[in-house]
C-alpha positions as CSV (number, residue, x, y, z in Angstrom):
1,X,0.0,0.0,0.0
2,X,1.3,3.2,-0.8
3,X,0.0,7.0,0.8
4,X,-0.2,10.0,-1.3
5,X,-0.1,13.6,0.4
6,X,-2.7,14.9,-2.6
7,X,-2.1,18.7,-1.1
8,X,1.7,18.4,-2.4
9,X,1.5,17.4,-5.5
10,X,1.3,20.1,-7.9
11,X,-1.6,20.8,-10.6
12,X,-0.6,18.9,-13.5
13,X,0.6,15.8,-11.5
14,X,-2.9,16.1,-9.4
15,X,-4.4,16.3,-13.1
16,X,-2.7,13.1,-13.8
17,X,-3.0,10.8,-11.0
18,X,-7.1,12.3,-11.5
19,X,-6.8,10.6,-14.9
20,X,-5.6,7.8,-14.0
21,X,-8.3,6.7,-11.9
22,X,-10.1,3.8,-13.1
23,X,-13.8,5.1,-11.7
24,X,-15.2,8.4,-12.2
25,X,-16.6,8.6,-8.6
26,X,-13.2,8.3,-7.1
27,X,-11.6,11.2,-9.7
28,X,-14.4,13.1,-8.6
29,X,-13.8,12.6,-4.9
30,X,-9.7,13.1,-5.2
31,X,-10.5,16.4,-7.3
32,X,-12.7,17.8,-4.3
33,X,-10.0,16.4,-2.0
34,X,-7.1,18.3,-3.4
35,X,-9.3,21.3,-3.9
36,X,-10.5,21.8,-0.2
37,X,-6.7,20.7,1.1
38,X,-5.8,23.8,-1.3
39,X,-8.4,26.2,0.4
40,X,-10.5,26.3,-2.6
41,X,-14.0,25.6,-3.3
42,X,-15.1,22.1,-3.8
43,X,-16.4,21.5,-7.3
44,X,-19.9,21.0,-5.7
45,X,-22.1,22.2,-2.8
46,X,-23.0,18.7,-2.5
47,X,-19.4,17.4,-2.6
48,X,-18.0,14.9,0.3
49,X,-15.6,17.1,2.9
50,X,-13.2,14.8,2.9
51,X,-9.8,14.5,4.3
52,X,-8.6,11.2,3.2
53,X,-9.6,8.5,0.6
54,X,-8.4,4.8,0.2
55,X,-9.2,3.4,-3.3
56,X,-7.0,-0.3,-4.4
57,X,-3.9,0.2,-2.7
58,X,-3.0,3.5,-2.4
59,X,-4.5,5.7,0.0
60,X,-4.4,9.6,-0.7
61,X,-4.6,12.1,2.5
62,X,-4.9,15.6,3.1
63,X,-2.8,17.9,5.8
64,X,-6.2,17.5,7.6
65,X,-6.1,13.8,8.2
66,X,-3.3,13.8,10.6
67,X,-4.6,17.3,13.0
């Protein structure tokens, strides 16, 4: 398993590792993820606050899942 700080990478490696995701839902929820960890807006109202996501082995995170 691997762990991915999402907040560090920068946009077009964040733009990659979003294409690279073999499910919509979980590009969808890693976009929203990397935006809030940046400060900005989620894409949607509607959109999952999270601060962490596990999806196969590799588990991306956000400054806010370890405070």
């Amino acid at each position: 398993m691997r762990t991915l700080d999402i907040s560090s990478a920068s946009a077009p490696i964040a733009e990659q590792i979003l294409y690279d995701q073999p499910w919509e839902g979980t590009a969808w929820n890693l976009a929203n993820l990397y935006l809030l960890s940046l400060g900005a807006d989620a894409i949607a109202d509607e959109a999952p606050r999270l601060v962490g996501l596990s999806e196969e082995t590799t588990c991306f995170v956000s400054p806010g899942y370890f405070g």
